[in-house]
C-alpha positions in Angstrom: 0.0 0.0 0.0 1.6 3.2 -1.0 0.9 6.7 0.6 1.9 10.2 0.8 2.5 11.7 4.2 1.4 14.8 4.5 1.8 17.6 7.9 0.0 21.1 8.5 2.3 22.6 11.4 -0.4 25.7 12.3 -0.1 27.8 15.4 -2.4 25.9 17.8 -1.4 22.2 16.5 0.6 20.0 14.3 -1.5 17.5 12.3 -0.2 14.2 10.3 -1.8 12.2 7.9 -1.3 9.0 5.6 -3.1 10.1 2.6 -3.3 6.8 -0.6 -4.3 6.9 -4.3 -8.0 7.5 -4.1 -8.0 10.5 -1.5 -8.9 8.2 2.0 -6.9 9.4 5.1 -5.0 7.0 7.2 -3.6 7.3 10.8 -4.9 11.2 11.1 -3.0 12.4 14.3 -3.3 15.7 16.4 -0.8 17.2 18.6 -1.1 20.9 20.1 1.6 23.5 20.3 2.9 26.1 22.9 2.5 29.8 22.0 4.9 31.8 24.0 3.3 35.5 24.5 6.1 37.8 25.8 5.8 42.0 27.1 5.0 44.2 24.4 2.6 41.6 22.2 5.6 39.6 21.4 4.4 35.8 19.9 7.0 33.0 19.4 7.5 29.9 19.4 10.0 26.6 19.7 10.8 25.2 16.3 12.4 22.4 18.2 8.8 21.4 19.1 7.4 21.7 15.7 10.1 18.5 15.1 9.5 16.9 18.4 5.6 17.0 17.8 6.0 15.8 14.2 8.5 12.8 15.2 5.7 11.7 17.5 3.6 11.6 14.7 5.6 9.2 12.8 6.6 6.7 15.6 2.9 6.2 15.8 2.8 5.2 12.0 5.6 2.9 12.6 4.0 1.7 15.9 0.9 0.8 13.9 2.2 -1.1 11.4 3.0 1.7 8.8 6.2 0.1 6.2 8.4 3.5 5.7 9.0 2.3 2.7 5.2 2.5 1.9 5.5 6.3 2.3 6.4 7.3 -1.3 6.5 11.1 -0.7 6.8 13.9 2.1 4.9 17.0 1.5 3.6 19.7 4.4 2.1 22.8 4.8 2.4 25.4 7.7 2.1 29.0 9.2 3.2 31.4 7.2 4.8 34.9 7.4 7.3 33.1 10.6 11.2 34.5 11.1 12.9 31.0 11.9 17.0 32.3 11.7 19.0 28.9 12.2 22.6 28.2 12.1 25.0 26.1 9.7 23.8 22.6 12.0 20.0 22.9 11.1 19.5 24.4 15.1 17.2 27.3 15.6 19.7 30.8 17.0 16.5 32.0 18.8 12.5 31.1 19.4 10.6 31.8 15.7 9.0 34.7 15.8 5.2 34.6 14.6 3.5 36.4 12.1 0.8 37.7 14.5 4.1 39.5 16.0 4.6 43.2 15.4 7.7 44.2 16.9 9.4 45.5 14.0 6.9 48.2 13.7 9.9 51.1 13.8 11.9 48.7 11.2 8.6 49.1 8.6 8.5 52.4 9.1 12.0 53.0 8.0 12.2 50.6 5.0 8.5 51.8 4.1 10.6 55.2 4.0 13.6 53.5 2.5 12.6 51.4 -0.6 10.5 52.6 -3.3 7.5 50.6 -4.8 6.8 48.2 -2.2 3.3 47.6 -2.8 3.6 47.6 -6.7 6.4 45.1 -6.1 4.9 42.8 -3.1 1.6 42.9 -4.2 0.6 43.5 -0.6 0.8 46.2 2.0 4.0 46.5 5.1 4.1 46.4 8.2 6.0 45.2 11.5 4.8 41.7 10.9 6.8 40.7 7.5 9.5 39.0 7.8 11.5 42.0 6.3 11.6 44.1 8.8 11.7 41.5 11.4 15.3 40.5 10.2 16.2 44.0 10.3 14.8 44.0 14.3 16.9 40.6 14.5 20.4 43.2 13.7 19.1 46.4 15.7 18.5 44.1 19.2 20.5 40.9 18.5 23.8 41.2 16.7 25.3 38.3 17.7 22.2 35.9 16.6 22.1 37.6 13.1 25.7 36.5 12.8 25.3 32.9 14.0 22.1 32.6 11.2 22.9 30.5 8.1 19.3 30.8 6.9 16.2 32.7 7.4 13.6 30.3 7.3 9.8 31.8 6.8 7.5 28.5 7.2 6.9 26.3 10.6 7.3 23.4 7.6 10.2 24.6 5.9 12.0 24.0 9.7 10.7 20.7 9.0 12.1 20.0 5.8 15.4 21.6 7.1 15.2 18.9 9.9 14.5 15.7 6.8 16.9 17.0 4.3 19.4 19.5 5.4 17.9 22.0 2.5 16.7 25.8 3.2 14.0 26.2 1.0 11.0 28.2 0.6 7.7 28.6 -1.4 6.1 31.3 -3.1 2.9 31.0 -1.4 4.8 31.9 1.7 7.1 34.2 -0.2 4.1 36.6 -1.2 3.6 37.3 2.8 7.7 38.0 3.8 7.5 41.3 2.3 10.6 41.1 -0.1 9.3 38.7 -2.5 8.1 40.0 -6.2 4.9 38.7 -6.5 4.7 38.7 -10.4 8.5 37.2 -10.7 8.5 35.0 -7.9 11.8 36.0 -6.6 13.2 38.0 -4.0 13.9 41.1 -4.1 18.2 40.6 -3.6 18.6 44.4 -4.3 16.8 45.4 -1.5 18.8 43.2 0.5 21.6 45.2 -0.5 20.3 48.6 0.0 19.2 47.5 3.6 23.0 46.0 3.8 21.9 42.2 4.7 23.1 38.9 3.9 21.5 37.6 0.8 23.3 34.3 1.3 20.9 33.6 4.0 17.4 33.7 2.0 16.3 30.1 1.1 15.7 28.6 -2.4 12.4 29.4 -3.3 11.1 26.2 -4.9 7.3 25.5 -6.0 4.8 23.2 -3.8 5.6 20.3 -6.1 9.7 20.4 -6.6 11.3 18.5 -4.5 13.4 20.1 -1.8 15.8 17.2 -1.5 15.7 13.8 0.3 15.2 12.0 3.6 19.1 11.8 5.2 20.3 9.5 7.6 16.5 8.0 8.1 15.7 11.5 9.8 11.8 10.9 11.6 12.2 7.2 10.9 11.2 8.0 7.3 13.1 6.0 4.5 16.5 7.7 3.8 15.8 8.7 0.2 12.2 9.6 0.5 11.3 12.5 -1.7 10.5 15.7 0.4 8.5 18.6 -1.3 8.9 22.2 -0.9 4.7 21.9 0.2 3.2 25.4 0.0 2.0 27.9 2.9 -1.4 27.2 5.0 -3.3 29.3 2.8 -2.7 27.7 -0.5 -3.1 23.9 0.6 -6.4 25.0 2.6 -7.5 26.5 -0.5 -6.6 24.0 -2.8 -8.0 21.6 -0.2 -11.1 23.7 -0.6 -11.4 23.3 -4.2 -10.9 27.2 -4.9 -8.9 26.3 -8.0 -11.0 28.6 -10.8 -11.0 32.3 -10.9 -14.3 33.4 -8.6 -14.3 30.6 -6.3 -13.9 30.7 -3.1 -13.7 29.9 1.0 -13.8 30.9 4.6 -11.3 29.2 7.1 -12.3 29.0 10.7 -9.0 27.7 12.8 -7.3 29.9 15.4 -7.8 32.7 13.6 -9.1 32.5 9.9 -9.4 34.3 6.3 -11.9 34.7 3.9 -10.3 33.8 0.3 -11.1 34.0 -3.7 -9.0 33.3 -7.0 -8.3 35.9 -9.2 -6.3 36.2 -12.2 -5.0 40.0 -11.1 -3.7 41.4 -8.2 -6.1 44.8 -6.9 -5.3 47.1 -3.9 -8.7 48.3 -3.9 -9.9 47.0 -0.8 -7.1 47.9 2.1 -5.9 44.9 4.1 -6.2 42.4 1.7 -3.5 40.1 1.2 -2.4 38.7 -2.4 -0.9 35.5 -2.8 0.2 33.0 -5.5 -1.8 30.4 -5.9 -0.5 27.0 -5.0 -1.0 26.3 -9.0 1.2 29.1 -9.9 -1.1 30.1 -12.4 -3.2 32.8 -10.5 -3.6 34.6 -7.2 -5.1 34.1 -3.9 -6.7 37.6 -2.7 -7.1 36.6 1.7 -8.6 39.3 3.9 -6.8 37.7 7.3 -9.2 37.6 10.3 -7.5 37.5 13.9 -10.7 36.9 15.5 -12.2 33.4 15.0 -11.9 30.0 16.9 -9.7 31.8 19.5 -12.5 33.9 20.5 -14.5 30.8 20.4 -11.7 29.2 23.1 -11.8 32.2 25.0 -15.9 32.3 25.3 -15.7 28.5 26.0 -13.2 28.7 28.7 -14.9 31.7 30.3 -18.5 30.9 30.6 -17.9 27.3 30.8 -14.8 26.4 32.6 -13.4 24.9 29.0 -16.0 22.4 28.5 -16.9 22.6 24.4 -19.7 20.9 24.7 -21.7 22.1 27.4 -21.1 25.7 25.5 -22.3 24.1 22.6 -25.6 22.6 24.3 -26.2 26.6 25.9 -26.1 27.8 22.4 -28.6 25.2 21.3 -30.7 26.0 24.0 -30.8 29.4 22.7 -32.5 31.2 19.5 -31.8 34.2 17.1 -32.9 37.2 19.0 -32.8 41.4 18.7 -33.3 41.2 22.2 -30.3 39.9 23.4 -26.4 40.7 23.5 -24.7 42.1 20.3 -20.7 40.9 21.0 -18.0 42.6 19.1 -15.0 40.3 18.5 -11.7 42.0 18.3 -10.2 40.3 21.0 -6.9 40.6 19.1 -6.8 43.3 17.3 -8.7 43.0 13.6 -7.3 42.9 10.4 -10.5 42.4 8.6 -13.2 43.6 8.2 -11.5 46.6 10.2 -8.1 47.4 10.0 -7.0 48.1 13.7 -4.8 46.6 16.1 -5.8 48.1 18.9 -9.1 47.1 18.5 -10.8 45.6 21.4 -14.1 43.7 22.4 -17.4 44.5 23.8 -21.0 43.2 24.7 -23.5 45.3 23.9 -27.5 45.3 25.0 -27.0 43.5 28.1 -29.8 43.4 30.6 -30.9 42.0 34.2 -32.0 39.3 31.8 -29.2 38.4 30.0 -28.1 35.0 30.4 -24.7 33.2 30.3 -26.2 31.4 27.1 -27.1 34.5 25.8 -23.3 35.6 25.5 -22.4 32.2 24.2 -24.6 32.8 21.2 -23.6 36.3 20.5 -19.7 35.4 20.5 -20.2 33.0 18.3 -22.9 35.3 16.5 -20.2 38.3 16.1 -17.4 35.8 14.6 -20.3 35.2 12.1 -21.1 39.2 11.5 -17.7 40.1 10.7 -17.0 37.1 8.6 -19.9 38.4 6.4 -18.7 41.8 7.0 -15.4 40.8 5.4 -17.0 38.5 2.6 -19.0 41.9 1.3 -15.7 44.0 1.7 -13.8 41.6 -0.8 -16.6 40.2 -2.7 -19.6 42.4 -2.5 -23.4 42.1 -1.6 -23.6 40.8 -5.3 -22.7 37.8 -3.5 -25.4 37.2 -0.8 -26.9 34.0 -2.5 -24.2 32.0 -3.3 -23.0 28.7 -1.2 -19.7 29.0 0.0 -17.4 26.2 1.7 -16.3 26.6 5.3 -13.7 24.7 6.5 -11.2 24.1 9.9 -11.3 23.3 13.3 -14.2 25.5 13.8 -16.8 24.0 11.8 -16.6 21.1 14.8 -19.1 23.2 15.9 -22.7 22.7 14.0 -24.3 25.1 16.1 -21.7 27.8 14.6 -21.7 26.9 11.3 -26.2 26.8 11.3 -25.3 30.2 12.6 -22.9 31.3 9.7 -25.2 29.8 7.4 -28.0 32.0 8.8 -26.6 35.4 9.4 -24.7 35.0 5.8 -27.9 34.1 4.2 -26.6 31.5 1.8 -25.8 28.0 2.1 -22.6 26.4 4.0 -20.7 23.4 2.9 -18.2 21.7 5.2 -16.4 19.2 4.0 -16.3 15.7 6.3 -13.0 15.8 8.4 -12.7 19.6 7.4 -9.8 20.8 10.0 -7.8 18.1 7.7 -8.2 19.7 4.6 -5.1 21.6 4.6 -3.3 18.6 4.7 -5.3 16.7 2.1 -4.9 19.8 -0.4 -1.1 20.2 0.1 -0.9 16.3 -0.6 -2.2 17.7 -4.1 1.9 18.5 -4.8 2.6 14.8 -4.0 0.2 13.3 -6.3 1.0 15.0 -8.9 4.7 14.7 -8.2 4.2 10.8 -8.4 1.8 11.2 -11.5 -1.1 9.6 -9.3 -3.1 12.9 -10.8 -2.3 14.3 -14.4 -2.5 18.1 -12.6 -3.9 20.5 -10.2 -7.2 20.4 -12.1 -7.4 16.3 -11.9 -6.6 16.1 -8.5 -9.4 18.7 -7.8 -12.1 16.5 -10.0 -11.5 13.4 -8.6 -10.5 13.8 -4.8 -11.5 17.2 -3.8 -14.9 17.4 -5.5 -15.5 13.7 -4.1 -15.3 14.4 -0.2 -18.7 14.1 1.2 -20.2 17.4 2.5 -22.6 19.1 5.4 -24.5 21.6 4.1 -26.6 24.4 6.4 -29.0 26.1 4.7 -29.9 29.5 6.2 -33.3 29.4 8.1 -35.8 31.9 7.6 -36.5 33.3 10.5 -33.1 33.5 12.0 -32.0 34.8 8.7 -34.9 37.5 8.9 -33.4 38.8 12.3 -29.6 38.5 11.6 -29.9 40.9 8.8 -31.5 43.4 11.2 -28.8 42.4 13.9 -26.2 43.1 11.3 -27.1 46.8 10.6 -26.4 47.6 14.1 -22.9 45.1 14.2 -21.2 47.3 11.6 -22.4 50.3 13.0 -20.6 49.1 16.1 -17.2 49.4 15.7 -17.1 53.1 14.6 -19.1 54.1 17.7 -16.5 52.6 20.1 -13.4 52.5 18.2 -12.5 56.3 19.5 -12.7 55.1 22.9 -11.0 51.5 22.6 -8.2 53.7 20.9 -7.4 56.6 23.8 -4.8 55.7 25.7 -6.2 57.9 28.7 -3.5 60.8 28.0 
């Protein structure tokens, strides 16, 4: 039996999966991750673990019978937009710093000042949490690290791959988020290296999903010395090839830790502020993402609060409880927002609460304002033209039926979630191996006959939910500019 072994290193967890021939999963395995949250919003974490969590993965393979010579190709996918310096033995120089990190904020601002056409070159907009300026932070504050870095890694998996093969390598999925890639070329931008006086030497190879970065060594994870290991492609493109958004117009929502709301397009628009533009895992388009902070962590945090961490009693309150106009309206920005509002120092509030109000209540309207600005940030990239038409909704958070009835009803338009969706990042990046072992004759194949084959959930909206949702809604996006001047003042 043959298979392809596919990883998705995210921020809360590392999954693992034996994927064969016809699409089936084998073995799916979960392990969760440490966040390290430092003064002054600082987010990191230990690459180290991202191996050790990964290793653990495999020796359950092996432990359950798994040949490693049945594994026929590596391939992962994994946060993107990290700062992972490591020196000439493969060893990290310091914790990775995560993309939700904005301590090079002053850096930005000076390269921003510094190098001309950054957006018509990146595609994107800058700020303190590219990689960029993060590198430039790494030289300001730590000297002596910069000097002991051989490569600058930018994905949790390409630590991974590093680990297997001993190769630094890169893809230009992740690329298009660093901040010193050219989108259109897909290269990086060495002369800005220059003018910044860094070490070009230290970029990796940018490869695409499907090359292969180099081979297993010395039987590294008890995989078969030898076994192909692909460059894999950012967490964005796999979920979205795992989503089926291969064709210009389609698209997604992603519900993990945070989420996005995506679409393929065959140009690249800064029309809406925020949005990010990618390349697609195909190569042959783009991937415009509006990036949401705010989504199954506010989920955690509502769980953990009203019911001491218990999922599914929080689940059962919000099933005891209907759409209403007479209870709380919750705005989500927990975090910070990227989308649908562009402010970090946005916060969160309850609003309508009354002697009445009851901790069911609140569960509801969390999971109820996750759900506003998520079609709040659909019309913002997509626009109302788009009410009607299904979309698919996929990762961890679409555990959750009650959420995703409520999605489907405040979004007035069906939902489909794929079966095992918070492993469809993992099944999409896979896409790279099969058609690296000619299993599929493309991108388009592999789509037709795996992805379009999954069985699905669908929630269609209900009428009188939907009825008072679009009410609720009018007052949710009124919200945000009526308390934004106050979550803003620092008091001075």
């Amino acid at each position: 039996m043959e298979n392809i072994a596919a990883f998705d290193i995210g921020t809360t967890n590392i999954k693992g999966v034996l994927i064969e021939k016809d699409g089936s999963y084998r073995l799916p395995l979960t392990h969760s991750l440490r966040t390290i949250f430092g003064e002054g919003g600082t987010v990191e974490q230990d690459p180290n673990e991202w191996w050790e969590k990964l290793c653990s993965i495999t020796v359950n393979w092996w432990g359950n019978g798994v040949e490693p010579d049945s594994i026929k190709a590596i391939v992962m996918s994994g946060q993107m937009q990290d700062f992972i310096p490591i020196d000439h033995t493969g060893n990290p120089v310091r914790p990775a710093i995560l993309y939700s990190d904005g301590r090079a904020k002053a850096q930005a601002e000076f390269i921003d000042k510094t190098l001309p056409f950054i957006q018509e070159k990146t595609g994107n907009h800058f700020d303190g949490t590219m990689v960029l300026p993060k590198i430039c932070w790494l030289v300001e504050h730590e000297q002596a690290t910069y000097e002991k870095t051989a490569a600058f890694l930018v994905n949790a998996k390409d630590f991974a791959i590093y680990k297997l093969t001993g190769q630094a390598v890169a893809d230009p999925v992740t690329g298009a988020t660093t901040g010193m890639m050219d989108l259109h070329k897909k290269e990086w931008l060495f002369e800005w290296f220059e003018q910044l006086g860094l070490d070009e030497s230290k970029l990796p190879t940018l490869l695409s999903p499907n090359s292969v970065a180099g081979e297993v060594l010395h039987g590294a994870g008890g995989f078969a010395t030898g076994t192909p290991v692909l460059s894999g492609s950012g967490d964005a493109g796999a979920t979205s090839m795992g989503a089926g958004v291969l064709n210009t117009g389609s698209k997604y929502a992603y519900i993990g830790s945070t989420g996005w709301v995506a679409y393929a397009t065959e140009s690249v628009s800064q029309a809406e502020k925020g949005v990010f533009h990618l390349v697609h895992f195909s190569e042959e388009s783009y991937l415009a993402i509006a990036p949401i902070l705010n989504a199954g962590n506010v989920h955690r945090w509502a769980v953990e609060q009203f019911m001491n961490g218990n999922y599914s009693a929080f689940e059962q309150a919000v099933n005891e409880t209907k759409a209403s106009e007479t209870t709380p309206l919750f705005l989500p920005y927990l975090n910070g927002e990227r989308f649908p509002v562009q402010d970090m120092n946005a916060s969160g509030s309850f609003m309508n609460l009354k002697g009445t109000t009851t901790k069911e209540d609140l569960c509801r309207s969390v999971l109820e304002g996750v759900a506003f600005a998520l079609r709040q940030t659909m019309e913002l990239l997509l626009g109302e033209a788009n009410d009607e038409v299904p979309f698919t909704l996929i990762g961890g958070g679409t555990k959750s039926e009650a959420w995703c009835q409520i999605i489907a009803d405040v979004c007035g338009r069906a939902v489909h979630v794929p079966e095992d969706a918070d492993f469809i990042p993992s099944l999409g990046v896979a896409a790279a191996g099969f058609c690296h072992l000619n299993w599929c004759a493309n991108y388009e194949d592999f789509n037709t006959r795996i992805i379009q084959s999954i069985p699905k959930k669908i929630y269609n909206p209900q009428e009188r939910s939907q009825e008072v949702y679009c009410r609720l809604y009018k007052k949710f996006t009124r919200l945000y500019p009526l308390v934004q001047s106050w979550t803003n003042d620092s008091g001075g």
